[in-house]
Phi, psi and omega in degrees: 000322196282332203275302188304329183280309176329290191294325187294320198293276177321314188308305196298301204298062167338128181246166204295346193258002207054019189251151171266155154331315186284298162336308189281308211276350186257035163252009196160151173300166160211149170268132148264096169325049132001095184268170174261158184334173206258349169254029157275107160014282204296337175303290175330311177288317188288319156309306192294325169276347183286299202287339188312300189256028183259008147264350185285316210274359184267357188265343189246019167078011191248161208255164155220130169254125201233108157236123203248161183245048180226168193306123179268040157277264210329307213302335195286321157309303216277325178298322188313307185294330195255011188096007225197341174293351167250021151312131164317171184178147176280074200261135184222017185328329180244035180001071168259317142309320148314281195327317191281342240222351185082023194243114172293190168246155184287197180260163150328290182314330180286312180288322208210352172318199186277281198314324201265314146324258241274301183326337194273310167320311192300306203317295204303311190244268202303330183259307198099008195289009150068179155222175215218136160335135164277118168234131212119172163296107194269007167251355185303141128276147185299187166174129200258166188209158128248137185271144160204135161057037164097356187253154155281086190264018175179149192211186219209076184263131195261133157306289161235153213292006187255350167292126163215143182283186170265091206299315152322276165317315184315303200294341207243351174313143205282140192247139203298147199075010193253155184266140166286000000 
């Protein structure tokens, strides 16, 4: 039940170029990026290793998808600093695709521990990704996936809002069905 309200939902999720997920998804795999509110660190920190890593993962044949919960003027600014505004992309402002895709709003404790203090810190001060106006849900949790042909065939579960992968690796990792 859950993977079909998954798939209608991907079938629905129009991205800003007017193509759906499922569509973008039987020409290539694709990652999808689920961000957190638009002044979080971690948002930040996560754009910033994406454009980092974004010719290796379009160089390994995998598509990006960036879906967010703010409006797309703003998301087309806020995507602009980092390189990333001519990415297909998702406005989700009643994060119902979060939903469909399993991605809950965290606890506090998720959002805001002890573990999620230093990492936010780390984010914040030392890498310098700042925080920002908040737009958004500030308990959504992220979530990274990759689609191929309309399925989820790897996902990304974050504990807390300061877990992430390595956005590369996820993505360029040999993927089940691929011809050698």
């Amino acid at each position: 039940m859950k993977q079909d309200a998954t798939k209608t939902c991907t079938m629905a999720a129009v991205t800003n170029t007017g193509e759906n997920l499922a569509d973008l998804s039987q020409t290539r795999p694709l990652l999808v990026v689920f961000l957190r509110h638009s002044g979080c660190p971690f948002c930040r920190e996560a754009l910033a290793e994406i454009a980092e890593k974004r010719d290796t993962i379009q160089q390994a044949g995998v598509g990006i998808v960036l879906v967010h919960m703010y409006d797309d003027e703003f998301a087309a600014e806020y995507f602009a600093r980092y390189g990333l505004d001519d990415l297909p992309r998702i406005s989700d402002p009643q994060c119902a695709v979060y939903r469909a895709f399993g991605l809950q709003r965290g606890s506090h404790r998720q959002v805001a521990g002890p573990r999620v203090w230093w990492r936010g810190m780390v984010a914040t001060i030392f890498k310098r990704h700042g925080v920002g106006r908040i737009i958004g849900d500030v308990l959504q949790m992220p979530g990274a996936f990759i689609v191929k042909n309309g399925e989820i065939i790897r996902s990304f579960t974050y504990n807390t809002s300061a877990d992430r992968p390595d956005y590369g690796e996820f993505a360029t990792c040999e993927l089940p069905g691929a011809k050698s």
